[in-house]
N, C-alpha and C positions, 0 to 999 in steps of 0.2 A: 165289345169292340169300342174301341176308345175315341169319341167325337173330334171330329177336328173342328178347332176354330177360327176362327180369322184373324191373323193376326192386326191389333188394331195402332194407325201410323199417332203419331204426334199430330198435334191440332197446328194445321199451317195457320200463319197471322196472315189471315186476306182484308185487302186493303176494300172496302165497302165503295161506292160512288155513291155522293152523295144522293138522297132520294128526290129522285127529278120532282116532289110534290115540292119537295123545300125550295128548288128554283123556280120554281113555277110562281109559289108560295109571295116570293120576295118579287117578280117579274108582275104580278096581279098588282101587289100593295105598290108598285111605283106607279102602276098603271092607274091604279085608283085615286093615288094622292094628284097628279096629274090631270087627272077628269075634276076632281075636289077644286083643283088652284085655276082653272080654265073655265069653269061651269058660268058661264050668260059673260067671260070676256068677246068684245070683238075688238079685230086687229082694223081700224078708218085708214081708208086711201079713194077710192073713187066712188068704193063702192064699200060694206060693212061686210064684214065678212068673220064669222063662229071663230074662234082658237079651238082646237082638240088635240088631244094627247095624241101621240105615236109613237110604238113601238114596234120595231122589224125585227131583222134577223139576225144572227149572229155576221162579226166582220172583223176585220184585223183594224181595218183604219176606216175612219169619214173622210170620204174623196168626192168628189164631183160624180166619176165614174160609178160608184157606188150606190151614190143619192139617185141615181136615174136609175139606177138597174133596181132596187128596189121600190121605186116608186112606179116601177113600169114605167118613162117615160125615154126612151131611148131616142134617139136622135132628137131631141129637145133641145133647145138653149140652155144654159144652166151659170150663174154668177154665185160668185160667193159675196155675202159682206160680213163683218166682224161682230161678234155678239153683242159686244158693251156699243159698239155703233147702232145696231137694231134697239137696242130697249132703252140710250139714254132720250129718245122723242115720247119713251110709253111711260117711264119712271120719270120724268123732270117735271116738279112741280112748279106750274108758273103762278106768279100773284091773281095775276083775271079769275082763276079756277074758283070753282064754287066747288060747295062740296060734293056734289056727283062726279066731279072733276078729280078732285082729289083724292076720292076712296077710287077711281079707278088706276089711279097711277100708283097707289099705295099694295093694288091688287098685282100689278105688273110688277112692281118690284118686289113683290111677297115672290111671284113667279119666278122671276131670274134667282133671286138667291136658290128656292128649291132648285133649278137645275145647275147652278154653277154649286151645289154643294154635291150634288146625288150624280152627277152626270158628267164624265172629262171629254176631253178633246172639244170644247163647245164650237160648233159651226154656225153658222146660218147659208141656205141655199135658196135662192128662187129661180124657179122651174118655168121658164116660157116668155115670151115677149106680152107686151100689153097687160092680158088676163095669165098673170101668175101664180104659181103654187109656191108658199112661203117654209119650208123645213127649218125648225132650230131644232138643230140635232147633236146627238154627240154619241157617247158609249156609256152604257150601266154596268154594271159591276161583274154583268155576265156577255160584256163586248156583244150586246145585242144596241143596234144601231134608237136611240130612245132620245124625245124630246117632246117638240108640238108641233102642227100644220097647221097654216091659215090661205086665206086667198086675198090676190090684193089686184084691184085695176091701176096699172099707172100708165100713163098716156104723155 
């Protein structure tokens, strides 16, 4: 009796997705360089307050609307102001500066160039009256919402 066999198809060309380690992979090492450029900055206003990296969720755009829904902060106040307006008071070197003064605004602007190179749409949001939450955020290269958080009292 003569075996049947299976007839066997043409190899389809299946298109792979990429392997979510590799996104992962590139979403850690921004996350890392980010903890790296932020480690013992703080952001002076009334009170001293850490910088730390942040990374959310995936988003089409940075909106006000956005900024609150991932920060959990809904019904909050919420302002925007302009990036190169938030960081020309942290990068401008004045004459008075000593040098703790100046390795620290040379650190802030090491910081903005990392995120206006690795990060579009740059925003800035702060989240609250008086005791505010400080977002510069934008998009990574996987439109997950990435930047840094501070806190700042203004009165």
């Amino acid at each position: 009796m003569p075996v049947k066999r299976k007839k066997l198809r043409p190899k389809e060309t299946v298109r792979k997705p990429k392997p979510l380690l590799e996104t992962n992979q590139l979403k850690n090492k921004l996350l890392e360089r980010l903890e790296s450029l932020t480690e013992g900055l703080l952001y002076i206003s009334e009170t001293d307050a850490p910088i730390t990296a942040f990374i959310g969720d995936k988003t089409e755009s940075v909106t006000p609307a956005e900024i609150l829904k991932q920060t959990k902060s809904a019904d909050t106040p919420i302002s925007e102001t302009g990036f190169t307006e938030f960081f020309s008071n942290l990068t401008e070197i004045q004459d008075w500066f000593g040098e703790e003064e100046t390795e620290l605004a040379r650190k802030f602007a090491v910081l903005k160039e990392f995120l206006e190179k690795n990060i579009k749409d740059l925003k800035v949001f702060k989240i609250g009256k008086i005791e505010l939450e400080i977002y510069v955020v934008g998009l990574d290269g996987e439109n997950n919402v990435t930047g840094i958080k501070t806190k700042a009292v203004e009165t």
